[in-house]
C-alpha positions in Angstrom: -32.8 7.7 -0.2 -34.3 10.3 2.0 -37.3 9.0 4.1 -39.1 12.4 5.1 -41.1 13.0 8.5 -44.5 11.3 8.6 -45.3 12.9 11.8 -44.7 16.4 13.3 -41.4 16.7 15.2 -40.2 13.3 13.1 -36.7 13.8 11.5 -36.2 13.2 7.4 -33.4 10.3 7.7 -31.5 8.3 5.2 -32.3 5.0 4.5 -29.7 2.2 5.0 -28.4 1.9 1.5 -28.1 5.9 1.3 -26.0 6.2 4.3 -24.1 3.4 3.2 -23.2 4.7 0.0 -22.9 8.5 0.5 -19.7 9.9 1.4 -19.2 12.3 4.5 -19.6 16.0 3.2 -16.3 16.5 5.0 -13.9 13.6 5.3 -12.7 14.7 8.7 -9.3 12.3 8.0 -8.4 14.1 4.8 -9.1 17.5 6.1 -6.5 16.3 9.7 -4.0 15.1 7.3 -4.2 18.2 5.2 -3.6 20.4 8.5 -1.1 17.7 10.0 1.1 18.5 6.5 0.4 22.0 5.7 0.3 23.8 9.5 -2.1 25.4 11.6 -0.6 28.9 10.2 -1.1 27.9 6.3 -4.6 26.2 7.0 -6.2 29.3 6.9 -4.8 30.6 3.8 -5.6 27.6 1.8 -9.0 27.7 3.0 -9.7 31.0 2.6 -8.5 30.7 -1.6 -10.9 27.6 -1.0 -13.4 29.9 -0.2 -12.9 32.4 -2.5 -13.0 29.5 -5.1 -16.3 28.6 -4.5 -17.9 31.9 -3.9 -16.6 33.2 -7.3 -18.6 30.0 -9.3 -22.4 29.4 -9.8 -23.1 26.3 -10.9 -24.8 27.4 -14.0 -23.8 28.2 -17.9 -22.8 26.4 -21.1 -21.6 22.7 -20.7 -17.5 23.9 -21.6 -17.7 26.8 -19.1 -19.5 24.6 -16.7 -17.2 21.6 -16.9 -13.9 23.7 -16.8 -15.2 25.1 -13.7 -16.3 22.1 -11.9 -12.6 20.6 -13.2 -11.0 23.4 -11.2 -13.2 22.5 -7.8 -12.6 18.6 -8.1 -9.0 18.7 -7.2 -9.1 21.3 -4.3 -12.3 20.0 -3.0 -10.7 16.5 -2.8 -8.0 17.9 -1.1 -9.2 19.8 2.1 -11.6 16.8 2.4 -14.6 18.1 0.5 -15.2 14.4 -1.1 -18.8 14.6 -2.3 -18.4 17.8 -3.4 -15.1 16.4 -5.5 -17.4 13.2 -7.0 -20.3 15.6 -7.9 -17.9 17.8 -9.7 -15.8 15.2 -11.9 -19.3 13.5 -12.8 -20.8 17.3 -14.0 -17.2 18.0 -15.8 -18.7 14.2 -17.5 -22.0 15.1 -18.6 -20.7 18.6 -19.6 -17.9 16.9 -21.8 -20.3 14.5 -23.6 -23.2 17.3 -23.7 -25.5 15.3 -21.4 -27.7 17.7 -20.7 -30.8 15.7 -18.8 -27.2 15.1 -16.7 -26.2 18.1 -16.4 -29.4 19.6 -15.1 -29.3 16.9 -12.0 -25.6 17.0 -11.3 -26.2 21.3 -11.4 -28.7 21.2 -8.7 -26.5 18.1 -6.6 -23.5 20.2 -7.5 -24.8 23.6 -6.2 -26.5 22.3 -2.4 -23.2 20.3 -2.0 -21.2 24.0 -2.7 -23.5 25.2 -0.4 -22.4 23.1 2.3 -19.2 23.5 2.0 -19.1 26.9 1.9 -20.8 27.1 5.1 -18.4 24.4 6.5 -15.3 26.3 5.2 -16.8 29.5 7.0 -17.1 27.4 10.6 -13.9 26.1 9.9 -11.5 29.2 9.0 -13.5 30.8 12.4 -12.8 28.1 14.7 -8.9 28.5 13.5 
């Protein structure tokens, strides 16, 4: 859970069972052993079809649409290291096959800020090489 400021200049932080229990955006591990197997040349190219992955989807449409495309994201999320983003996306492809739609609408908006952020991450990370 989010505690937001009280104060002016006070920082929104997560409480002590949120941090425990929400994984890194990025597992920085993953992502090395990912680079450590692939090669600083091919690291690029895989994040750039990443990239291009995620740019080409909005998290929005029917429940099959949706949940095919969030099937395609959980595996190459999961593989650069994009965990959260990968767990968001197998629950949605979830609700989506059982036409949970209260689901759906809470796992779109989790699905889409986490795609957010790692679109922004995979743009830091194909400039710094």
């Amino acid at each position: 859970m989010v505690r937001e400021p009280t104060r002016p200049g006070d920082e929104a932080h997560l409480e002590p069972d949120a941090m425990a229990t929400t994984p890194p955006s990025l597992d920085a591990a993953t992502y090395a052993d990912l680079r450590q197997a692939v090669g600083d040349q091919a690291m690029p190219v895989l994040l750039g079809r990443f990239q291009a992955q995620l740019r080409d989807w909005t998290v929005r449409g029917e429940p099959a649409a949706l949940g095919a495309a969030a099937h395609g994201v959980i595996a190459s999320s999961g593989l650069i290291g994009f965990t959260r983003l990968s767990r968001l996306c197998a629950a949605l492809e979830i609700a989506c096959q059982g036409d949970d739609f209260e689901a759906i609408r809470a796992l779109s908006a989790d699905v889409a800020a986490e795609k957010a952020f790692a679109e922004a991450e995979v743009a830091r990370l194909i400039a710094a090489g």
